[in-house]
C-alpha positions in Angstrom: 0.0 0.0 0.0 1.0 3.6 -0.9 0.0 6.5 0.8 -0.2 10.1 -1.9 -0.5 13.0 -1.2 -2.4 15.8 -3.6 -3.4 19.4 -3.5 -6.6 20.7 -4.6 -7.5 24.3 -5.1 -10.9 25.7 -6.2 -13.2 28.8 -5.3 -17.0 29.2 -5.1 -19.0 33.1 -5.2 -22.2 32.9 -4.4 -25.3 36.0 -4.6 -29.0 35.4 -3.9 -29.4 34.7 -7.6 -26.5 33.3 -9.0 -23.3 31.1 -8.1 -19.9 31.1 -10.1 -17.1 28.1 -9.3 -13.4 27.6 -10.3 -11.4 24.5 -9.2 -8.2 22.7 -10.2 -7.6 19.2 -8.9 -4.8 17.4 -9.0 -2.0 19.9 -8.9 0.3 17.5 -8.6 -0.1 15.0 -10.8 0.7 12.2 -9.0 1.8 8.8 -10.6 -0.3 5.9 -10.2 1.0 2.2 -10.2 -1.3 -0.8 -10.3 0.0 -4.0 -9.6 3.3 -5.0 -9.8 4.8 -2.2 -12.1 3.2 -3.9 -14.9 0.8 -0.6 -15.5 1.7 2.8 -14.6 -0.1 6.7 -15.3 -0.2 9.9 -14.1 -3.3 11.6 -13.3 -3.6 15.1 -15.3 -4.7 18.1 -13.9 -8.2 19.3 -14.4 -9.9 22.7 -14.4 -13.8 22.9 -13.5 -15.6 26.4 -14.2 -19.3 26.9 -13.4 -21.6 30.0 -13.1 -25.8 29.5 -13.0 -28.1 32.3 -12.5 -31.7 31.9 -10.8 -34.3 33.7 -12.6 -37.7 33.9 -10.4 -40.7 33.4 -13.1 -43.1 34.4 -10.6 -43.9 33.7 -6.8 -44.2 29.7 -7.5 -41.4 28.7 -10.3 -37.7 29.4 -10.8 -36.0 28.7 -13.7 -31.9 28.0 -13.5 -29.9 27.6 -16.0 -25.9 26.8 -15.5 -22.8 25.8 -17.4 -19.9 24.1 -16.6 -16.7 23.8 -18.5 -14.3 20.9 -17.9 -11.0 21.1 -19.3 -7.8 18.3 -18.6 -4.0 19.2 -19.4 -2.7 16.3 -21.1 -0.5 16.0 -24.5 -4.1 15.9 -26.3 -6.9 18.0 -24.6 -10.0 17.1 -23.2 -12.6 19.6 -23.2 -16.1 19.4 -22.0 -19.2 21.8 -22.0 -22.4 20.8 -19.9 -25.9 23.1 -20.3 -28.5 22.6 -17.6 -31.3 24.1 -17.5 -33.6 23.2 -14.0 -36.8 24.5 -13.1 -37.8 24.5 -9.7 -41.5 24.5 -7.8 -42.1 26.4 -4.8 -38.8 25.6 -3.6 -39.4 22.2 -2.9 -39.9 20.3 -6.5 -37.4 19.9 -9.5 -36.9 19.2 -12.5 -34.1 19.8 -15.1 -32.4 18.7 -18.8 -28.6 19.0 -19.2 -26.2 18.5 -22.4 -23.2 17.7 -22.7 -21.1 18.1 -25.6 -17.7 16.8 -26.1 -15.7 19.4 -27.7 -12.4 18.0 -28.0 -13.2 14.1 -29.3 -16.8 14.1 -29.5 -16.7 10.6 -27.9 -18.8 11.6 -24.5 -22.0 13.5 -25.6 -24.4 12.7 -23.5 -27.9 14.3 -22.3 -29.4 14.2 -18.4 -33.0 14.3 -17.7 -33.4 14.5 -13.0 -36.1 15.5 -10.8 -36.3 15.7 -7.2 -37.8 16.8 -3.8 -35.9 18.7 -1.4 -37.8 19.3 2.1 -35.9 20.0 5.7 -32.1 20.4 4.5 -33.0 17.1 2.8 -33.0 16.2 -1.2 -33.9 13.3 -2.9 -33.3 12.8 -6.6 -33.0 10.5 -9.4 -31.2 11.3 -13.3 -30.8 9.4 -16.0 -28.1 9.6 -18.1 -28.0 8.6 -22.0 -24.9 8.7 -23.9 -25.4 9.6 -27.3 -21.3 8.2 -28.2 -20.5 5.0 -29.9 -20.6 3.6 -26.3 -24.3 4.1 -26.5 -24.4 0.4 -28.9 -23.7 -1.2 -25.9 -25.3 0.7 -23.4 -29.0 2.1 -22.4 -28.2 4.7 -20.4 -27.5 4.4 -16.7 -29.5 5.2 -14.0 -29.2 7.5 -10.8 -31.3 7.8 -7.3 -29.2 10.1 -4.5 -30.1 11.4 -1.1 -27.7 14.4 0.8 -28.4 16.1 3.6 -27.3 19.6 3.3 -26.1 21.3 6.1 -26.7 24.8 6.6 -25.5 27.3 9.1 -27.6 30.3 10.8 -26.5 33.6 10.8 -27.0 34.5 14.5 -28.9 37.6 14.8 -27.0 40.6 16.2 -28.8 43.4 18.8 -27.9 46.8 19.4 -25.9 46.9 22.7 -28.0 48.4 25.6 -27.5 51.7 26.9 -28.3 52.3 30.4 
């Protein structure tokens, strides 16, 4: 057994209405060996860059769309573009379609259709996933059903001090 170490570095803005995201992992681009020696690689660095915006239709719906750009430094690059565009119902309902489109090797387009519930700091949710690549002769899609708990943290409200 090996033990690795790897830095990850990333940054996340976030508004009432919208959200942007940068992240780079695997800085260091540590070699990986399987086995005996018989197979060795390096992982390759990464860079993640998101931004949505929340547009409120009216009092009951909210319509979201977001992009996210994947890029991988390697002798050949790999470069990814996902659209997603969710609509949400009285905060507590979901639904969404996202693209993505492989702009480097077009071997990994692939469309999303989720829904889900999200009540209490809980969300439950299921996607499926259809790849639209040769891999899609050998495969129906797959499918998806997650549950996170997200964990949020009160502002405590500040009072003026007293004056006697």
């Amino acid at each position: 057994k090996t033990l690795v170490a790897d830095i990850n570095a990333g940054i996340y803005l976030y508004g009432r209405n919208y959200s942007l995201g940068f992240a780079a992992p695997q800085l260091l681009e540590n070699k990986l060996r399987l086995g005996d020696d018989l197979f060795t690689e390096r992982l390759q660095r990464h860079y993640l860059a998101y931004a949505s915006y929340d547009y409120r239709l009216n009092s009951t719906y909210t319509l979201t769309p977001s992009v996210l750009f994947k890029t991988v430094k390697s002798a050949s690059p790999l470069s990814q573009l996902d659209a997603t565009m969710k609509v949400m119902y009285q905060q507590f309902l979901w639904a969404g379609l996202s693209y993505r489109w492989d702009i480097s090797k077009k071997m990994n387009n692939a469309a999303v259709v989720f829904l889900g519930v999200s009540k209490f700091n809980f969300v439950v949710g299921y996607a499926y996933d259809y790849n639209f690549a040769p891999l899609s002769q050998y495969s129906n899609g797959s499918h998806e059903i997650f549950l996170s708990y997200r964990i949020s943290c009160k502002k405590k409200e500040q009072t003026a001090p007293k004056i006697l």
